[in-house]
Structures are given as structure tokens and as C-alpha cells.
RONUDO-538703 format. One record per residue (C-alpha): residue number from 1; x, y, z; residue in three letters. Coordinates in nm, 4 decimals. Layout:
rec voke->NUM | u->X | v->Y | w->Z | marmi->Ala
...
//
This chain:
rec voke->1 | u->0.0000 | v->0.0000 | w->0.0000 | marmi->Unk
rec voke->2 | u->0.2915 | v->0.2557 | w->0.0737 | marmi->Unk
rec voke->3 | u->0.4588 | v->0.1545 | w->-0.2580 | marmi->Unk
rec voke->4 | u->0.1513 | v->0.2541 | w->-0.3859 | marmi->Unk
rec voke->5 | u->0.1009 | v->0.5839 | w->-0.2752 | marmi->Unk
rec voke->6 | u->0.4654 | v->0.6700 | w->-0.3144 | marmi->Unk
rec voke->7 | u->0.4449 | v->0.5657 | w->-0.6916 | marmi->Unk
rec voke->8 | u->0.0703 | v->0.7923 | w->-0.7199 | marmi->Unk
rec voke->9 | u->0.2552 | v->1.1138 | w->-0.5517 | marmi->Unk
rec voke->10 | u->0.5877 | v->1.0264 | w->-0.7908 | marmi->Unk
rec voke->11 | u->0.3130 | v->1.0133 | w->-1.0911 | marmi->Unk
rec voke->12 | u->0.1550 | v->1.2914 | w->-0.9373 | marmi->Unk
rec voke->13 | u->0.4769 | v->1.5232 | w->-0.9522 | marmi->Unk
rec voke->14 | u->0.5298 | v->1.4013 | w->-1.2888 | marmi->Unk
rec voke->15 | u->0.2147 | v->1.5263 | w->-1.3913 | marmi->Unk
rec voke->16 | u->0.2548 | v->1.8548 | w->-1.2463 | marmi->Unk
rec voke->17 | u->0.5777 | v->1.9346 | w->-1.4015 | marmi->Unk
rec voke->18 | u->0.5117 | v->1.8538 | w->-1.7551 | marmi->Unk
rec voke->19 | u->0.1677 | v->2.1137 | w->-1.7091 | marmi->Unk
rec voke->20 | u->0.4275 | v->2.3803 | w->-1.6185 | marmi->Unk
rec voke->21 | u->0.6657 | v->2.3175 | w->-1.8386 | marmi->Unk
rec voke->22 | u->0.4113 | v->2.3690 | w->-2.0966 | marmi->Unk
rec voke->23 | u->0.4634 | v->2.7605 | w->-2.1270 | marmi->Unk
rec voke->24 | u->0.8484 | v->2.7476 | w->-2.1952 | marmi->Unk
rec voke->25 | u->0.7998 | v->2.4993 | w->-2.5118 | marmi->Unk
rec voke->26 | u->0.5184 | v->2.6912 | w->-2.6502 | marmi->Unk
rec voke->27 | u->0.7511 | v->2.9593 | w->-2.5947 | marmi->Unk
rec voke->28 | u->1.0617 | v->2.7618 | w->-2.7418 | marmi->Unk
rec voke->29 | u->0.8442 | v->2.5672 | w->-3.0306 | marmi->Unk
rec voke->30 | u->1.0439 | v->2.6278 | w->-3.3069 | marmi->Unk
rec voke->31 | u->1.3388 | v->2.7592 | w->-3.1807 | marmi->Unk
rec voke->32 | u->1.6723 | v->2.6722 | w->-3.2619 | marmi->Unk
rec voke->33 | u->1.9216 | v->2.5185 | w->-2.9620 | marmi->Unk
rec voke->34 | u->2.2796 | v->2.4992 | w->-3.0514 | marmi->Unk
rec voke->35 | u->2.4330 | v->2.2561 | w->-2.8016 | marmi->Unk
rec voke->36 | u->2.8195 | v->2.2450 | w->-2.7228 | marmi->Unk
rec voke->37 | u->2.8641 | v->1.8435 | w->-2.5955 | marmi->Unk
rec voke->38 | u->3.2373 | v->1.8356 | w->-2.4473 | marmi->Unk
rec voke->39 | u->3.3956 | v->1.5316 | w->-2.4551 | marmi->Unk
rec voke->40 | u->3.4125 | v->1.4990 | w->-2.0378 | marmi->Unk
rec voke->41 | u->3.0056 | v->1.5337 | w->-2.0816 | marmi->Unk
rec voke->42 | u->3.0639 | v->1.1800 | w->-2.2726 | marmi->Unk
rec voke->43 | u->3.2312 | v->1.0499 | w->-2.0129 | marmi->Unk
rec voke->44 | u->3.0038 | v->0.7031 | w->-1.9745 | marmi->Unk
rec voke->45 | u->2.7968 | v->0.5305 | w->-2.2018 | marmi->Unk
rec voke->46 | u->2.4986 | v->0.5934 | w->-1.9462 | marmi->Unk
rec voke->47 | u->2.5693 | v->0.9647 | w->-1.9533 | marmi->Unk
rec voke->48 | u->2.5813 | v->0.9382 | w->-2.3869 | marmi->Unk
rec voke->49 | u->2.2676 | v->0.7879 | w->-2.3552 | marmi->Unk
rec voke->50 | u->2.0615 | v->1.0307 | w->-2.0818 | marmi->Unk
rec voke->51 | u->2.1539 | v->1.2989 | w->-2.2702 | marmi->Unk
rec voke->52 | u->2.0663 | v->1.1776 | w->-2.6386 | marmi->Unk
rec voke->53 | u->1.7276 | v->1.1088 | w->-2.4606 | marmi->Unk
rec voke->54 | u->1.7282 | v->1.4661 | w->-2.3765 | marmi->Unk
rec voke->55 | u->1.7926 | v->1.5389 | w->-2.7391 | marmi->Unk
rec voke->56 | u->1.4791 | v->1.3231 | w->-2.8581 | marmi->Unk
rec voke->57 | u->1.2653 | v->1.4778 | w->-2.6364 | marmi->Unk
rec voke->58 | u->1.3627 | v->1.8316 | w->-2.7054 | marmi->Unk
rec voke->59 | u->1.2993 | v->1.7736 | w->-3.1109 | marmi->Unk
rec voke->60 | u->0.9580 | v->1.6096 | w->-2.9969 | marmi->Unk
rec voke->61 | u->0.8612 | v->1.8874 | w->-2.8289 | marmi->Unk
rec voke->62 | u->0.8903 | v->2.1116 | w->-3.1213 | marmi->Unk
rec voke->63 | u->1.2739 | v->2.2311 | w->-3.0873 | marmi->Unk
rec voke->64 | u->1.4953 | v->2.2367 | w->-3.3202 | marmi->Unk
rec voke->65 | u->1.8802 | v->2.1038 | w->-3.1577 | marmi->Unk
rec voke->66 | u->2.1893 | v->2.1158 | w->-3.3369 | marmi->Unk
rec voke->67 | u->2.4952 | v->1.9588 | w->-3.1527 | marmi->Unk
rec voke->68 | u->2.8587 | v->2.0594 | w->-3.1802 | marmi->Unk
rec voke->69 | u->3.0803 | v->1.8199 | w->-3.0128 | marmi->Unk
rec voke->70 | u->3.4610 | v->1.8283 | w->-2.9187 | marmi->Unk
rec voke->71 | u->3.6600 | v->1.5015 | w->-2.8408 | marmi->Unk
rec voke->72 | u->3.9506 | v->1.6237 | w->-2.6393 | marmi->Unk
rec voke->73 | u->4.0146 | v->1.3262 | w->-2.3934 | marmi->Unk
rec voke->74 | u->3.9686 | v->1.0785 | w->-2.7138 | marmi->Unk
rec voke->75 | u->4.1886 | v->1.2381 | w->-2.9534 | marmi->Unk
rec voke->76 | u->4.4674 | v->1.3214 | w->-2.6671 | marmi->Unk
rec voke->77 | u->4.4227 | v->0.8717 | w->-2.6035 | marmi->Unk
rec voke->78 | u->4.4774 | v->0.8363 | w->-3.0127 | marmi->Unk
rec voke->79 | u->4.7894 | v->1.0455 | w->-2.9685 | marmi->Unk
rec voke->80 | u->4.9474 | v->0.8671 | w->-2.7290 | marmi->Unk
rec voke->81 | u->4.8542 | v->0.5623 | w->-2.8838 | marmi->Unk
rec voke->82 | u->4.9973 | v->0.6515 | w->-3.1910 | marmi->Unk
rec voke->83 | u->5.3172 | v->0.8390 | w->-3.0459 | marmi->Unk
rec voke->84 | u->5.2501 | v->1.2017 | w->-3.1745 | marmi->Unk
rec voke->85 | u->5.3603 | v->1.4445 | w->-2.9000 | marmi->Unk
rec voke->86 | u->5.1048 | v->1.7257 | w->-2.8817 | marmi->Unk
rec voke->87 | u->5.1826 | v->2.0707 | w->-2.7675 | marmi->Unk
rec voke->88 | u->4.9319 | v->2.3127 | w->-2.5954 | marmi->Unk
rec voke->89 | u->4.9716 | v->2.7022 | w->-2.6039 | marmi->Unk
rec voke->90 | u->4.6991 | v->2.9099 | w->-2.3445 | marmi->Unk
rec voke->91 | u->4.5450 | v->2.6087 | w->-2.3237 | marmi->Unk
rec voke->92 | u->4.4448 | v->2.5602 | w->-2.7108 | marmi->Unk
rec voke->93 | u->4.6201 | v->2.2617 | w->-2.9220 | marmi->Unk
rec voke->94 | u->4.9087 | v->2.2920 | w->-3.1534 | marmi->Unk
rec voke->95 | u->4.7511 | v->2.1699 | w->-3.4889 | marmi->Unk
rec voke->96 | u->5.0483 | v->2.0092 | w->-3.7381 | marmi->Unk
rec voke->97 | u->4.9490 | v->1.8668 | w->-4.0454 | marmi->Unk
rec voke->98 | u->4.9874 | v->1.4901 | w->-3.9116 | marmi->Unk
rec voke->99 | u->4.7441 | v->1.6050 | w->-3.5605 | marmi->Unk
rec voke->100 | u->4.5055 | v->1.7208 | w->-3.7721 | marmi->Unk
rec voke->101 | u->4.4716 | v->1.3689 | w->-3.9831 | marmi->Unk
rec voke->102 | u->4.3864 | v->1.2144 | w->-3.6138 | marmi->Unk
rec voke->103 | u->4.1856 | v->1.4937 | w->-3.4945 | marmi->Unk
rec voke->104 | u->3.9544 | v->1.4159 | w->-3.8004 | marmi->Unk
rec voke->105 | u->3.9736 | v->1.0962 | w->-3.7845 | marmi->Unk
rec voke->106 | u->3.8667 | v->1.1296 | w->-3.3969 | marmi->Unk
rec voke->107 | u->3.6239 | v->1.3272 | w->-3.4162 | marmi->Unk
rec voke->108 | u->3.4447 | v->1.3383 | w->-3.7704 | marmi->Unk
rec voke->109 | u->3.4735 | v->0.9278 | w->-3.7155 | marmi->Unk
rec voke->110 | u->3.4266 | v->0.7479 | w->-3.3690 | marmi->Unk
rec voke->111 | u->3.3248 | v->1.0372 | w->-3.1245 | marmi->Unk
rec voke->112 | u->3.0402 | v->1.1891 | w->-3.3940 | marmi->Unk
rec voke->113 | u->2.9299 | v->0.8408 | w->-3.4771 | marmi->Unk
rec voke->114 | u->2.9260 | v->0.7176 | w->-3.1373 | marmi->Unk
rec voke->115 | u->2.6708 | v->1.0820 | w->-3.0797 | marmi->Unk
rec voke->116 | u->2.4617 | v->0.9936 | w->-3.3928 | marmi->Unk
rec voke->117 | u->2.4445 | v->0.6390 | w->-3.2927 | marmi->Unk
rec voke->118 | u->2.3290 | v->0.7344 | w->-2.9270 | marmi->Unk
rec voke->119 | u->2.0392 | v->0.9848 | w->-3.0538 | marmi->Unk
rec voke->120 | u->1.9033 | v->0.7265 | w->-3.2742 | marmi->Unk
rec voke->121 | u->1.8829 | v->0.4262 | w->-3.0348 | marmi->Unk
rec voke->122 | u->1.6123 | v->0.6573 | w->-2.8652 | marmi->Unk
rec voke->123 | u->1.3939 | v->0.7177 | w->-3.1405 | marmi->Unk
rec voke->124 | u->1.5621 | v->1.0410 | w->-3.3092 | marmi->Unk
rec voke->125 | u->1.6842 | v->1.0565 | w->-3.6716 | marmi->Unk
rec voke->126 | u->2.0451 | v->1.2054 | w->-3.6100 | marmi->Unk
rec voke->127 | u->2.2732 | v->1.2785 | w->-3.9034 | marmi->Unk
rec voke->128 | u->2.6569 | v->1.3379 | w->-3.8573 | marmi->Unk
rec voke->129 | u->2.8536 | v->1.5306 | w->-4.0734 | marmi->Unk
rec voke->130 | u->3.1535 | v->1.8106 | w->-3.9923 | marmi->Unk
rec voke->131 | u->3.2249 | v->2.1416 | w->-4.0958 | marmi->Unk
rec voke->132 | u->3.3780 | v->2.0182 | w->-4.4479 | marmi->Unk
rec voke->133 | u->3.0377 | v->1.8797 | w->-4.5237 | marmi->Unk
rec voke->134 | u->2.8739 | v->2.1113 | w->-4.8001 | marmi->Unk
rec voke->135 | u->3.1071 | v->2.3920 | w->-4.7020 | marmi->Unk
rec voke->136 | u->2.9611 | v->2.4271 | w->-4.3498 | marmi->Unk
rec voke->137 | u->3.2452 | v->2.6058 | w->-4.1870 | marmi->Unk
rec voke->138 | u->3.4806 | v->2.7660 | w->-4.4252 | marmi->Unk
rec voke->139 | u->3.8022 | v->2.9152 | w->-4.1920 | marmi->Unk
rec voke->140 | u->4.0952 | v->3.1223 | w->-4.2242 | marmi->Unk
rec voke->141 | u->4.3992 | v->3.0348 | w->-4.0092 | marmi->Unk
rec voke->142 | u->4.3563 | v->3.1670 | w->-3.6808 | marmi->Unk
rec voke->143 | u->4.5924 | v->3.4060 | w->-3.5015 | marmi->Unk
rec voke->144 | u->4.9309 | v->3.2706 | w->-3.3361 | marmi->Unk
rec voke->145 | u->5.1580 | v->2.9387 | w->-3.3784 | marmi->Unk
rec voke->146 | u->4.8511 | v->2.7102 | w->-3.3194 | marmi->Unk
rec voke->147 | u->4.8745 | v->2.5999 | w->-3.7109 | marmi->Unk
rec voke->148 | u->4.5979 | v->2.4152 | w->-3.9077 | marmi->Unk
rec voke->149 | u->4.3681 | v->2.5788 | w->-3.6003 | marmi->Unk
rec voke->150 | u->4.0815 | v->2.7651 | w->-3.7737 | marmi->Unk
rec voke->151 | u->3.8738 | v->3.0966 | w->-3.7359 | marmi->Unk
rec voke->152 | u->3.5529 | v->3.0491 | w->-3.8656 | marmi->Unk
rec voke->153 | u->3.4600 | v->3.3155 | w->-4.1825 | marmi->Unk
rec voke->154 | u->3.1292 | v->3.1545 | w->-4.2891 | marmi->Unk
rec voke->155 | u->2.8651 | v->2.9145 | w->-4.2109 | marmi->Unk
rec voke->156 | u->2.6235 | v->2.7889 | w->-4.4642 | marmi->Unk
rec voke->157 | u->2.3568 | v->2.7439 | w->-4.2707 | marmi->Unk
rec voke->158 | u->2.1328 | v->2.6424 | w->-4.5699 | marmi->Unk
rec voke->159 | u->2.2818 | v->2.2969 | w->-4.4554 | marmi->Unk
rec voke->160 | u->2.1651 | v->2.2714 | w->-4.1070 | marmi->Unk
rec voke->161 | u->1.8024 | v->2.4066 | w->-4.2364 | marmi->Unk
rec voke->162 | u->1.7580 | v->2.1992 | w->-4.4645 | marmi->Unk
rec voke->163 | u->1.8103 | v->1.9069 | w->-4.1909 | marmi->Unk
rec voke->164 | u->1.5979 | v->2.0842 | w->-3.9669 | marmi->Unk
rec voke->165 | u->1.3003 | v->2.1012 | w->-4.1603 | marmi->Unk
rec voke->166 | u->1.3250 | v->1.7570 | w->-4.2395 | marmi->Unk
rec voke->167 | u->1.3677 | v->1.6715 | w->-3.8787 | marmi->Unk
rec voke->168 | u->1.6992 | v->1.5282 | w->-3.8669 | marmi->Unk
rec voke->169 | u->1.9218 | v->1.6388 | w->-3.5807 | marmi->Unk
rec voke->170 | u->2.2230 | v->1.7732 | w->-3.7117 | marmi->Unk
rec voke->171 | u->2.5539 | v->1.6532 | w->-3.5208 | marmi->Unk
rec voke->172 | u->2.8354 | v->1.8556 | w->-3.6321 | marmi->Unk
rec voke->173 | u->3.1991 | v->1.7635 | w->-3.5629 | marmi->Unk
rec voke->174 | u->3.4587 | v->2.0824 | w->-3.5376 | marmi->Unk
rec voke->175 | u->3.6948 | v->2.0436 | w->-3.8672 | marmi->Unk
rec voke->176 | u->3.6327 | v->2.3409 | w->-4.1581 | marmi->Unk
rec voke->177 | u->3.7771 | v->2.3897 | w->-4.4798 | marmi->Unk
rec voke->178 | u->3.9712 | v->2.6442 | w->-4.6417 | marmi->Unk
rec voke->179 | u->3.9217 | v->2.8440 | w->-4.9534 | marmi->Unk
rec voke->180 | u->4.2067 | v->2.6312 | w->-5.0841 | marmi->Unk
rec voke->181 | u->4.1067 | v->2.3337 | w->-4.9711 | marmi->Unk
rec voke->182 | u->4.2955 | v->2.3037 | w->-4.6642 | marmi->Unk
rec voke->183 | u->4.1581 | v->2.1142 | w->-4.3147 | marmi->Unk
rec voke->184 | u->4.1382 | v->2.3249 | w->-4.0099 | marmi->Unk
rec voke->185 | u->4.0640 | v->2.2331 | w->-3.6269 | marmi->Unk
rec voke->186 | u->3.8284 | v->2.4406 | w->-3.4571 | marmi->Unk
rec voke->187 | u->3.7996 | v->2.4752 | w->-3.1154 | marmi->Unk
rec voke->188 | u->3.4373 | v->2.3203 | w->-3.0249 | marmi->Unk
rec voke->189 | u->3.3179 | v->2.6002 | w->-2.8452 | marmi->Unk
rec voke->190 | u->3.4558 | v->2.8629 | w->-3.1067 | marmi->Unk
rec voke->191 | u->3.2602 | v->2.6037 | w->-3.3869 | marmi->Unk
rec voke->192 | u->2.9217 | v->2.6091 | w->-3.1975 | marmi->Unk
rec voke->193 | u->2.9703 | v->3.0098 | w->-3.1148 | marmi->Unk
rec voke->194 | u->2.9252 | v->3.0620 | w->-3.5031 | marmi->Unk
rec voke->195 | u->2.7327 | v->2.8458 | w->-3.5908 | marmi->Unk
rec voke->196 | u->2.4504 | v->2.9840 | w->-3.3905 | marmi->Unk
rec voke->197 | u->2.5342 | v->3.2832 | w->-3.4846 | marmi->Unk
rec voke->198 | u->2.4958 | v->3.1657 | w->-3.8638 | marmi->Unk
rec voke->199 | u->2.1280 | v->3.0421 | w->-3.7482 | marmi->Unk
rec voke->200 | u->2.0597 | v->3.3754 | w->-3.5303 | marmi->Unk
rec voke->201 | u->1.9952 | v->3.0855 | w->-3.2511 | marmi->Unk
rec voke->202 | u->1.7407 | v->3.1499 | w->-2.9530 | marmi->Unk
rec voke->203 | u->2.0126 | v->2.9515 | w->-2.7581 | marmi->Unk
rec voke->204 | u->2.3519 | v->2.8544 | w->-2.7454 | marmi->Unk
rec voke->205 | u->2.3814 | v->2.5543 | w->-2.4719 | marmi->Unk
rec voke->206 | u->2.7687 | v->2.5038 | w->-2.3953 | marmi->Unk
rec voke->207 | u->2.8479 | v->2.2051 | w->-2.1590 | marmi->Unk
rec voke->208 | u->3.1370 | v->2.1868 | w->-1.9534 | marmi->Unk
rec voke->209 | u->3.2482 | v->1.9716 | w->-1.6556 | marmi->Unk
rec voke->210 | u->3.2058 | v->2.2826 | w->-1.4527 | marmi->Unk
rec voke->211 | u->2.8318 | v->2.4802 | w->-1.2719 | marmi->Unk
rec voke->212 | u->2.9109 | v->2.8324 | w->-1.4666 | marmi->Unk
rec voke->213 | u->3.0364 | v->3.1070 | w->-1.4379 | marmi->Unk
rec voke->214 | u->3.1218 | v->3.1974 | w->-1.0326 | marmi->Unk
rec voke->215 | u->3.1907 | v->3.4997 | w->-0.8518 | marmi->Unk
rec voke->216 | u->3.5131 | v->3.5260 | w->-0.6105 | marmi->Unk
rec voke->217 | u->3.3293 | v->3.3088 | w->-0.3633 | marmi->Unk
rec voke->218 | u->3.2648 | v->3.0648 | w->-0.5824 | marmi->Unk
rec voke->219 | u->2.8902 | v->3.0851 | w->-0.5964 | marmi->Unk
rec voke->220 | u->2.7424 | v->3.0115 | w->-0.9484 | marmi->Unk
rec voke->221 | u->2.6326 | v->3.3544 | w->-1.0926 | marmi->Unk
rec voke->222 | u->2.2922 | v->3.2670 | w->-1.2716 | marmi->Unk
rec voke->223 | u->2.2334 | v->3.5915 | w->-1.4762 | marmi->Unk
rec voke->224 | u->2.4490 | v->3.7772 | w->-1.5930 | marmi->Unk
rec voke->225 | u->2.4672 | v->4.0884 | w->-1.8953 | marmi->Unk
rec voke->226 | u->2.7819 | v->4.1017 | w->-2.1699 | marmi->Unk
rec voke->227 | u->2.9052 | v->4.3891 | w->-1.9032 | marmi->Unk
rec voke->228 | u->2.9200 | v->4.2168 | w->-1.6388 | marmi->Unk
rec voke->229 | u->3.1198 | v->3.9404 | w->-1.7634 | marmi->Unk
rec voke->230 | u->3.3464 | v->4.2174 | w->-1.8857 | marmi->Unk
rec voke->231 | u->3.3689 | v->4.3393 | w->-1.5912 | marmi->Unk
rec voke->232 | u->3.4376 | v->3.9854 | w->-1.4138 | marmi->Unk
rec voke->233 | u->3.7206 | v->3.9386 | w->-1.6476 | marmi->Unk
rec voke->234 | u->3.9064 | v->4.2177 | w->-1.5748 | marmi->Unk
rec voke->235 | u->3.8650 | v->4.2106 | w->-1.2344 | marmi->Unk
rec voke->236 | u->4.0167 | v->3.8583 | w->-1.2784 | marmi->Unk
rec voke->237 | u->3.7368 | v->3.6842 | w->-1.1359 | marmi->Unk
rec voke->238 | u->3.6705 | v->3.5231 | w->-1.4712 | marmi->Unk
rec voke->239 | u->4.0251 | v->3.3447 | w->-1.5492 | marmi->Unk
rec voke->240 | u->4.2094 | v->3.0581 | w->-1.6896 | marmi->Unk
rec voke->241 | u->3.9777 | v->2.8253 | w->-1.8957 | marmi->Unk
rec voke->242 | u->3.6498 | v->3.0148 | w->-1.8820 | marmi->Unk
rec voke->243 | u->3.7748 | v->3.3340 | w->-2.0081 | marmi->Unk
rec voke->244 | u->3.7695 | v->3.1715 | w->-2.3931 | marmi->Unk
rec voke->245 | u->3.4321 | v->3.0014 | w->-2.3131 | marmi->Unk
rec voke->246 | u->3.2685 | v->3.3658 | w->-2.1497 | marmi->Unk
rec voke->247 | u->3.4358 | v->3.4892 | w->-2.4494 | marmi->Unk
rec voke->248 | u->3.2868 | v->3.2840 | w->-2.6940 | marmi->Unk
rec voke->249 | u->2.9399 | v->3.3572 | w->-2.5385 | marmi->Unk
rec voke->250 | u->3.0260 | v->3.7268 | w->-2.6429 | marmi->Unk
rec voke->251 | u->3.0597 | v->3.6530 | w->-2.9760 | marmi->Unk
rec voke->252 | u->2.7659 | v->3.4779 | w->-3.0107 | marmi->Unk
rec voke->253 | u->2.5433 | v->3.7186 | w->-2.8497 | marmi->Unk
rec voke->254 | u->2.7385 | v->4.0216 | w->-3.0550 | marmi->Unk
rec voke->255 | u->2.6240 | v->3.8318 | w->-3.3663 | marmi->Unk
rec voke->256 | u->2.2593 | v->3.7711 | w->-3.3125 | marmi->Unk
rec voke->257 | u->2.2051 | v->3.4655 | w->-3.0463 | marmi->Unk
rec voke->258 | u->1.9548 | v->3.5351 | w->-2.8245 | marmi->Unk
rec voke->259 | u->2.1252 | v->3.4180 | w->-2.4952 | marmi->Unk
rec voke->260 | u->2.4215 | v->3.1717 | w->-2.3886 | marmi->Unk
rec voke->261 | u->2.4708 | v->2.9538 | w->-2.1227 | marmi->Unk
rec voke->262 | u->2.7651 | v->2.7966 | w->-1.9486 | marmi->Unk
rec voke->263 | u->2.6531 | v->2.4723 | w->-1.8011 | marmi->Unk
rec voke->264 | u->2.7783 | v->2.1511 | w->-1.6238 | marmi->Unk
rec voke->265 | u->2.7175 | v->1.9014 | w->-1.8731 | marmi->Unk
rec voke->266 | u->2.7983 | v->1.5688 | w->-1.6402 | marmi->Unk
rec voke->267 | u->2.4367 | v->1.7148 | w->-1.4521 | marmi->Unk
rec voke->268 | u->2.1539 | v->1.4593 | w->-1.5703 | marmi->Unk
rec voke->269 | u->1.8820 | v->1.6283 | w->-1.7870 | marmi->Unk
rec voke->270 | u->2.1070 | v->1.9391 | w->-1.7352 | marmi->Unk
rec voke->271 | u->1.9421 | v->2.0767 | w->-2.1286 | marmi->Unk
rec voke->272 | u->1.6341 | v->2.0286 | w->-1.9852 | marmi->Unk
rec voke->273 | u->1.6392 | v->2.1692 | w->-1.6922 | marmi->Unk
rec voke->274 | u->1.7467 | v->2.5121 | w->-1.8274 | marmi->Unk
rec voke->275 | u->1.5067 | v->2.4824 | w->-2.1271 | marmi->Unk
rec voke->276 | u->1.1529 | v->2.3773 | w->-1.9670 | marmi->Unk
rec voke->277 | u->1.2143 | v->2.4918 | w->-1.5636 | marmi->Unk
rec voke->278 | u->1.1748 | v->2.7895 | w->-1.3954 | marmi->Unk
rec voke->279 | u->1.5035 | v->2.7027 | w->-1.2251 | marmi->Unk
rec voke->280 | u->1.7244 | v->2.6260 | w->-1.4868 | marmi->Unk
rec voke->281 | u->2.0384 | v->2.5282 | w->-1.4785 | marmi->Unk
rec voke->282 | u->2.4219 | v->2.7092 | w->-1.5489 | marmi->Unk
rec voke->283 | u->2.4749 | v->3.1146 | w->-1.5850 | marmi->Unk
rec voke->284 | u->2.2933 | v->3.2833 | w->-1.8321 | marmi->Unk
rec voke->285 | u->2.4493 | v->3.5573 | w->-2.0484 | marmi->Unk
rec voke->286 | u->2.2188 | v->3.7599 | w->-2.2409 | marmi->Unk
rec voke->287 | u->2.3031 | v->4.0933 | w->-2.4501 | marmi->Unk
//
């Protein structure tokens, strides 16, 4: 009898929380969600799996997610394996000729199949491709000694609509092209930056293995404006790794998306918390 009554009030909650959820996807039916999977948010094949659910659900309910994924931890193991020393400079990988072959072959091959294959064992129709697909992500070479480590110029998002409307969930490994042909590396969060801003995104979803953005007491700041996070950075309270992630978020927003947020990715149902609850989840940048 107890089971019982604790499996009605469990159904009960359940109940509730879908009824208020209803505002936010009327609100977000429609919308595009770019979402920034790191590769420490695929740390387990449960976690791969929770969160491809997520995925399913939030194209069911009427959204439209696109997923940019990195691969760090996997392509650093391929590396090793295959005895190429890799070099890091402010945190961002030295891209030779010969780490770029493995970074594609990482990332465009196991990691964005292994995402594709996930989405679709729960019901979504997932489609992998990377930034060389139909010109996607045309680059420049970025700034510094990084080498083949590309700025994104241009996104054709023609490519990612046309998925959309056919209701396909795009899953978009980081490697662009060049106007000669080359093959770039793009940083993940610097890849999923434009290409919501080549879709003028309502969202831009970037999952870390960290809350947010915190304050110098190391409380999670929830809301904050592009001049605040200025602020924060040159105060020094935003430093080391989340300085190119805040400024990524920047970018975004400078370039149409609505809002950005830095989230713990490793948190189950963490997309849908911040999508369809009052509560939310990660900081919030907006304009």
C-alpha cells in the first residue's frame, strides 16, 4: 500500500511538471538550440545515452537542436597511442598537419558516430557530418603558432536548415575547410559560437564539466549581462579556462544569439532543466 502511494505522488509530480513546463515549449516551439557536448560530458555510455534522450525529447517537443561536439580526452588517447607528442599554447592545441589527420579521424569518425548512434537508439533521426560537409564552416587560419587551427569566416547554414526542416538532428563535428582546400581544427566552443550565430539561434547551450560562471566566492552567478562578464574578467574573477568560453558567449550574443549559457554538462537532464524549468540550470548571459 505505501509503494503505492509513493508511486501515485511520484506520478503525481510528474504530472505537475510537464503542465508547467508547458509555457516554456510553446515559448521555445520552433526555436533553434545549438548545443556544445564536451567530450568529459561523454564520459560514460549511461551519460551518452541520458543525454541523447534529452535530445529526442527536445525535437519532440517542437525544438529544433543542433549539436557541436569536441573530443579532447579521445583524440589526446589516439595520440598517445599513436606516439605524436602534442603541444598546448593558453590552453588551445598545436595543430600540425599529421594532428590534424587524427583529430579528423577522432572526431568526424568514432566520437560523432558514437553521438549519432546514441540519438538514434532513442527514437531520433540524427545525421553526422563536420564542418567540411557542403562547405559548413569555411576558416581562415587563426591568429598565433597554433597551425591548421581555424577561425571560422562563414557558415552555410542552408545545410543545417535543410536538416531541420526535415527533422533530422544535425551533429556537427569541429573540422572546416579552407578556400584552398585546406583542413582546419576548430575549437568546439569557437565552432558552436558561429554556428549559432549563422542560425541567429534562440540559444547557445555550452556544456562543460564545470556549474558556470562563479563569482570570487565561488557561488554560481545565474544571470548575468555582456558587461558584467566584462567586468568579471578584468577584475580577474573570470580566469584561466572560462575566459575563452565567457568569451565565446560574447561573440555569439554580438552576432545575433539570443542568450548563452555555461553549463555543467555531467548534470543529468542538465538541457532540460534550463530549457523547460523555472530554475534552470548554469549562468545565463544575455546581450
Amino acid at each position: 500500500m505505501e509503494k503505492s502511494k509513493a508511486m501515485e505522488r511520484d506520478s503525481i509530480a510528474t504530472a505537475r511538471l510537464l503542465s508547467e513546463a508547458l509555457p516554456l515549449m510553446q515559448r521555445y516551439d520552433g526555436a533553434i538550440v545549438v548545443i556544445k557536448l564536451g567530450g568529459n560530458a561523454m564520459s560514460s555510455d549511461a551519460a551518452m545515452d541520458l543525454f541523447a534522450r534529452d535530445v529526442v525529447m527536445m525535437r519532440q517537443c517542437g525544438l529544433n537542436p543542433v549539436i557541436v561536439h569536441g573530443g579532447g580526452p579521445m583524440i589526446n588517447a589516439m595520440l598517445e597511442k599513436l606516439a605524436i607528442e602534442t603541444k598546448f599554447i593558453d590552453g588551445k592545441r598545436v595543430s600540425t598537419p599529421e594532428t590534424v589527420e587524427v583529430v579528423e579521424m577522432v572526431l568526424s569518425g568514432k566520437v560523432n558516430k558514437k553521438i549519432v548512434q546514441a540519438i538514434n537508439r532513442q527514437g531520433g533521426k540524427a545525421v553526422g557530418l563536420s564542418g567540411k560537409d557542403g562547405n559548413l564552416i569555411t576558416c581562415v587560419k587563426a591568429a598565433g603558432d597554433l597551425g591548421m587551427v581555424g577561425e571560422p569566416t562563414h557558415i552555410n547554414a542552408d545545410v543545417i536548415t535543410s536538416l531541420n526542416d526535415s527533422r533530422f538532428i544535425p551533429v556537427i563535428a569541429p573540422i572546416g575547410t579552407g578556400e584552398n582546400g585546406e583542413t582546419f581544427n576548430i575549437n568546439g566552443d569557437t565552432a558552436a559560437g558561429a554556428i549559432a550565430a549563422g542560425l541567429n539561434a534562440d540559444r547557445l547551450l555550452l556544456l562543460t564539466d564545470v556549474e558556470g560562471v562563479k563569482d570570487a566566492e565561488g557561488h554560481v552567478l545565474t544571470n548575468l549581462s555582456a558587461a558584467q562578464v566584462t567586468t568579471l574578467t578584468k577584475e580577474g574573477v573570470i580566469a584561466g579556462g572560462m575566459i575563452p568560453k565567457t568569451q565565446t558567449a560574447l561573440d555569439a550574443i554580438n552576432n545575433g544569439v539570443r542568450a548563452v549559457v555555461i553549463m555543467d554538462g555531467r548534470a543529468p537532464h542538465a538541457c532540460l532543466l534550463e530549457l523547460f524549468t523555472d530554475y534552470g540550470a548554469g549562468s545565463m548571459i544575455r546581450a
